[in-house]
C-alpha positions in Angstrom: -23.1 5.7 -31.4 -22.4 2.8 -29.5 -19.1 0.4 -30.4 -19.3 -3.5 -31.9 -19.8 -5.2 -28.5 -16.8 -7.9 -29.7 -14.6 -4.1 -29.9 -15.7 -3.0 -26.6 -14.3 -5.8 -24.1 -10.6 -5.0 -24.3 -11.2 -1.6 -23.3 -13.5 -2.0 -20.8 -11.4 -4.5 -19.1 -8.4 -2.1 -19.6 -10.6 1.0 -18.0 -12.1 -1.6 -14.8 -7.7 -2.8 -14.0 -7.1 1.0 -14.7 -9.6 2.1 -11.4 -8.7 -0.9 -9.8 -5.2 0.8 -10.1 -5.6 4.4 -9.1 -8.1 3.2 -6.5 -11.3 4.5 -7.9 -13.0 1.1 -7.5 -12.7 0.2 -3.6 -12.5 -3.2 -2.0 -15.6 -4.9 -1.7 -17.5 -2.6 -4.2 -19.8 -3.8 -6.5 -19.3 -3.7 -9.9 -22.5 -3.5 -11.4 -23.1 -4.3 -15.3 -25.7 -1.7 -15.4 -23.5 0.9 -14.0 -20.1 0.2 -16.4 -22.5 -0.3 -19.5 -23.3 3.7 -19.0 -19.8 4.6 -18.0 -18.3 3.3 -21.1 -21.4 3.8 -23.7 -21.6 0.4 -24.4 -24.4 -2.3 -24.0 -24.2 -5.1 -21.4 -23.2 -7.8 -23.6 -19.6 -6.5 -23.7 -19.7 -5.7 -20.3 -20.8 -8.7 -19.2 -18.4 -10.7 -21.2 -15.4 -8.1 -19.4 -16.2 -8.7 -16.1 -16.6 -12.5 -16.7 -13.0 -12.4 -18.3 -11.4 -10.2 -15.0 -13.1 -13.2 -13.0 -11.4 -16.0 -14.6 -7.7 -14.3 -14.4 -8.5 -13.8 -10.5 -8.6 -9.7 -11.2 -12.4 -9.6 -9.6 -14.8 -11.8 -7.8 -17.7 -13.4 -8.8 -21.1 -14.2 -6.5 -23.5 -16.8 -7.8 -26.5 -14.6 -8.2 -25.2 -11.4 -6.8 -22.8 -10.8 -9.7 -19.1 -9.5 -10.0 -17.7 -7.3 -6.9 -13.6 -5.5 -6.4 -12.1 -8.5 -4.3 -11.2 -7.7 -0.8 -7.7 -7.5 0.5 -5.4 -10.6 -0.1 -3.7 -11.9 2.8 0.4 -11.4 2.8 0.8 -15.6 1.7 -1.4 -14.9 -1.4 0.8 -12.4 -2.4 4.0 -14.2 -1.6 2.7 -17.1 -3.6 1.7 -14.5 -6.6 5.6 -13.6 -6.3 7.0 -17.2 -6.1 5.4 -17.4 -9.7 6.4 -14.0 -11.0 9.7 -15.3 -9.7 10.1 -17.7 -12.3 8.4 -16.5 -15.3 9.1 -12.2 -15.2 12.5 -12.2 -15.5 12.5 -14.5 -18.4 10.2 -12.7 -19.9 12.5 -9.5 -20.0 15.2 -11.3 -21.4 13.0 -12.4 -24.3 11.8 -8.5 -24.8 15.5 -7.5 -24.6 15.9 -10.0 -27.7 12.5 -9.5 -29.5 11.1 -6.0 -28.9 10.4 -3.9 -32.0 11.7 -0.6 -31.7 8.2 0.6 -31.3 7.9 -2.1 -28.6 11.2 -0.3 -26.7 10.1 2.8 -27.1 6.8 2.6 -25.4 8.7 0.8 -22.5 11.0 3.5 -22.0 8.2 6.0 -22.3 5.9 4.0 -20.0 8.5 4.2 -17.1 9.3 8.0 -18.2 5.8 9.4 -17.5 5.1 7.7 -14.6 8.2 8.7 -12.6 7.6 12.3 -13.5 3.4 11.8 -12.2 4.7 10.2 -9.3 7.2 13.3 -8.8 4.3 15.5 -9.3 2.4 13.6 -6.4 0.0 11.9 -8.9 -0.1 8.3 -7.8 -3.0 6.8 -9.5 -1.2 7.8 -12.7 1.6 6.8 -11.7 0.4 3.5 -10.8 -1.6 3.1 -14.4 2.2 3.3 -16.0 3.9 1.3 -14.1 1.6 -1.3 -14.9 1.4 -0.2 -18.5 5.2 -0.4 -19.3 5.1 -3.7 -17.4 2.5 -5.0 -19.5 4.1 -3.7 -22.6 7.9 -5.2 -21.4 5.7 -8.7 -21.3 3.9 -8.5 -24.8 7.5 -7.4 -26.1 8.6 -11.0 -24.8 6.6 -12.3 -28.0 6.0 -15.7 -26.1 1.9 -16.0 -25.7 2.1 -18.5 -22.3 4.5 -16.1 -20.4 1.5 -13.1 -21.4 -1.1 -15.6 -20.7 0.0 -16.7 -17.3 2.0 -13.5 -16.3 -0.6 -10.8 -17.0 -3.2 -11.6 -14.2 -0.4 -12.3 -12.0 1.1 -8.8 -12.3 -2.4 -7.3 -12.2 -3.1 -8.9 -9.0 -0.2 -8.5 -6.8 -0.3 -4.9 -8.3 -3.4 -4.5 -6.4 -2.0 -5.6 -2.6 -0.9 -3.0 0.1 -2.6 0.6 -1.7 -1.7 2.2 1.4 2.4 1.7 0.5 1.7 2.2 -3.3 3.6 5.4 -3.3 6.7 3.6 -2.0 6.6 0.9 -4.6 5.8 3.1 -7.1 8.4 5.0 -6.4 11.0 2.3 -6.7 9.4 0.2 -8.6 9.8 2.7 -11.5 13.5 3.0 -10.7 14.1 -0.2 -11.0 11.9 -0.5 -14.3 13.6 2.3 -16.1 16.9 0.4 -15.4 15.4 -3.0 -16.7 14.2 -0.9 -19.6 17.8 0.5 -20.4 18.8 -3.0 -20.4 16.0 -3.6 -23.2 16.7 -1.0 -25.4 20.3 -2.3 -25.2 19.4 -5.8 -25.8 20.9 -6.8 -23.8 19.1 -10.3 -21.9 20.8 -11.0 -19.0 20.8 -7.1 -18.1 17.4 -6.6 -18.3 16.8 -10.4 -16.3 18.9 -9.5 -14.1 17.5 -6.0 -13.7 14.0 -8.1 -12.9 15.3 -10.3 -10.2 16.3 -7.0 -8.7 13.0 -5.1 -8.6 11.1 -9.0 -7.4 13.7 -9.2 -4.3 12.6 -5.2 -3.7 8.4 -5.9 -3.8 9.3 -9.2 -1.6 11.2 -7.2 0.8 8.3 -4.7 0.8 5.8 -7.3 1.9 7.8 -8.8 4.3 8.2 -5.1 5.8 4.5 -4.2 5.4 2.8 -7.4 6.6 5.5 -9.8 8.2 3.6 -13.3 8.3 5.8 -15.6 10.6 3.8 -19.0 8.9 6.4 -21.1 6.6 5.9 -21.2 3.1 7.6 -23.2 0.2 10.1 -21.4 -2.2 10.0 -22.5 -5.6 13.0 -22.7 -7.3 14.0 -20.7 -10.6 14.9 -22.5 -13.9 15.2 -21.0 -17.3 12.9 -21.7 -19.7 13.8 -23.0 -22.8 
């Protein structure tokens, strides 16, 4: 028995960033409405609708009349720009979970971060990856402020999606650095857990610069606080 089509969008876009993730979907492929409508049991209404939505945020590419496709590689200034933003708006956004989070909220942070540095002990970095970016995504809908999860969502999707081949790396830090932010959380304690984000930012920056050095200038932008 098939879904309501208006039910079915949030989890097919959740499935599609999930292989986009682990790597299932590869650059340049095709994603083809036919082909996700059987995958997920759903008609191509939904599916359509998904796909348009990915589009929009930047998450996929869309071809006047050749349809919606896995974007190819971004170039190293794409992601630094993707940074320069996340600069600004992530760390605000975990002070504001480290004063607003439900429990629940915390808790599926800290259990987020948990599970995915055991899968990436275990060698399993596709899962791995899929937590990472779930406790991330749950540490910014625990901010409780809908323009930081508006703008801040694709964002981390994207640049989430640059360099697979050091993913492992990131991953590996990244989590470290996440399950200390999350600490910081669960203590509410703000400047802890923005401070704790600054961190892990300087560490993926560092980690392009290492991976794909690109000599061309570029613009800082400079930090404020948000109200």
């Amino acid at each position: 028995m098939q879904r309501r089509p208006e039910a079915a969008v949030p989890q097919i876009t959740r499935m599609i960033v999930d292989q986009l993730l682990d790597g299932s979907l590869r650059r340049g492929q095709k994603l083809s409405t036919a082909r996700v409508a059987e995958m997920t049991n759903v008609s191509r209404v939904p599916v359509r609708e998904a796909l348009r939505e990915l589009s929009v945020l930047g998450v996929i590419d869309y071809l006047p009349n050749r349809g919606f496709r896995v974007p190819p590689l971004p170039g190293t200034l794409e992601l630094e720009a993707l940074l320069d933003v996340r600069d600004l708006l992530e760390p605000e956004a975990h002070a504001y979970a480290a004063e607003r989070a439900t429990d629940e909220e915390v808790a599926a942070i800290v259990d987020a971060f948990e599970r995915g540095t055991l899968a990436e002990s275990a060698g399993e970095y596709g899962q791995a990856a899929r937590l990472h970016h779930r406790g991330l995504r749950a540490i910014v809908d625990a901010s409780h402020h809908p323009e930081l999860q508006r703008v801040l969502t694709p964002l981390i999707i994207r640049s989430a999606l640059h360099f697979p081949a050091v993913r492992a790396a990131a991953d590996a830090e990244g989590l470290k650095g996440h399950r200390s932010s999350a600490q910081a959380i669960a203590d509410r304690d703000p400047e802890q857990a923005r401070l704790r984000a600054q961190e892990h930012l300087a560490f993926l920056r560092r980690l392009v610069e290492t991976v794909a050095p690109d000599e061309r200038p570029r613009v800082r932008i400079r930090r404020r606080t948000l109200p």
